[in-house]
C-alpha positions as a Python dict, from the first residue, in 0.01 Angstrom:
ca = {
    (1, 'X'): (0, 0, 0),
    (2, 'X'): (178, 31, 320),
    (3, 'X'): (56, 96, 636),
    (4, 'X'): (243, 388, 880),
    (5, 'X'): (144, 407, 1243),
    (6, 'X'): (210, 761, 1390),
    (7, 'X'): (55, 872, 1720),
    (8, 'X'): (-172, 1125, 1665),
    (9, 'X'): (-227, 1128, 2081),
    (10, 'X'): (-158, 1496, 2271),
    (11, 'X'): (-127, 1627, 1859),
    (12, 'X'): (-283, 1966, 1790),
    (13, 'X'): (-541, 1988, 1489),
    (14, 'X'): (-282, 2187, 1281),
    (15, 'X'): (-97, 1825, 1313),
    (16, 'X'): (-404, 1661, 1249),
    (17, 'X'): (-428, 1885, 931),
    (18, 'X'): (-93, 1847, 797),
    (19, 'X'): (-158, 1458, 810),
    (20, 'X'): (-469, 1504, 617),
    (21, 'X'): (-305, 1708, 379),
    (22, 'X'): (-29, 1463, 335),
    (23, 'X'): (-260, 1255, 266),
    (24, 'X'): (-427, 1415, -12),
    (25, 'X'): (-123, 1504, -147),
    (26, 'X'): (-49, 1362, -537),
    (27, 'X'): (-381, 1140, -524),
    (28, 'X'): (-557, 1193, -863),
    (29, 'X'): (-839, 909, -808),
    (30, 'X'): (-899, 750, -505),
    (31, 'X'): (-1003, 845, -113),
    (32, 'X'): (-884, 951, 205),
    (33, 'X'): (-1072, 832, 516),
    (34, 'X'): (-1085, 993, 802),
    (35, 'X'): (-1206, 762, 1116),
    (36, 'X'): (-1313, 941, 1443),
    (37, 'X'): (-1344, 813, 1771),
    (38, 'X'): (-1476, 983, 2092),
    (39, 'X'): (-1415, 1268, 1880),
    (40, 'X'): (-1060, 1213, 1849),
    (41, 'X'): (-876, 1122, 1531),
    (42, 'X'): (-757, 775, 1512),
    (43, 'X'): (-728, 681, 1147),
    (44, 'X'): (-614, 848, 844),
    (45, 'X'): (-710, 591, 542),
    (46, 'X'): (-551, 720, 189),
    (47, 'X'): (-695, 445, -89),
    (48, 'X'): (-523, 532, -446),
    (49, 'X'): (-654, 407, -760),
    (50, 'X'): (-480, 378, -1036),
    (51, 'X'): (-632, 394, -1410),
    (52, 'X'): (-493, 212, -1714),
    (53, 'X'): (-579, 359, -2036),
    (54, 'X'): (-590, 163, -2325),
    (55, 'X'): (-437, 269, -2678),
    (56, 'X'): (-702, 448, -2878),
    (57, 'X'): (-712, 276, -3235),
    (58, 'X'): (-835, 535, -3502),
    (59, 'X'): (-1015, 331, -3805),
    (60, 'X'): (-899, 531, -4090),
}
């Protein structure tokens, strides 16, 4: 996982929003964070996990 730094400084919450949703966007297990300081956004935290299936074997 890479990490992006965007300023989310002087952004509206529609901005703020879009970033979530961006976020969210495609993730089928995992988390997104959200970290608020001063009551300001500062952190948008998307963790992914990914699940490996194994082969079913059928006993005939």
């Amino acid at each position: 996982m890479t990490a992006t730094l965007r300023n989310l400084e002087g952004q509206d919450e529609a901005s703020i929003l879009r970033e979530i949703q961006t976020a969210l966007h495609g993730l089928k297990f995992g988390s997104v964070e959200i970290t608020v300081h001063n009551g300001q956004v500062v952190q948008i935290e998307r963790k992914e996990k990914i699940r490996l299936q194994q082969p079913s074997t059928k006993n005939s």
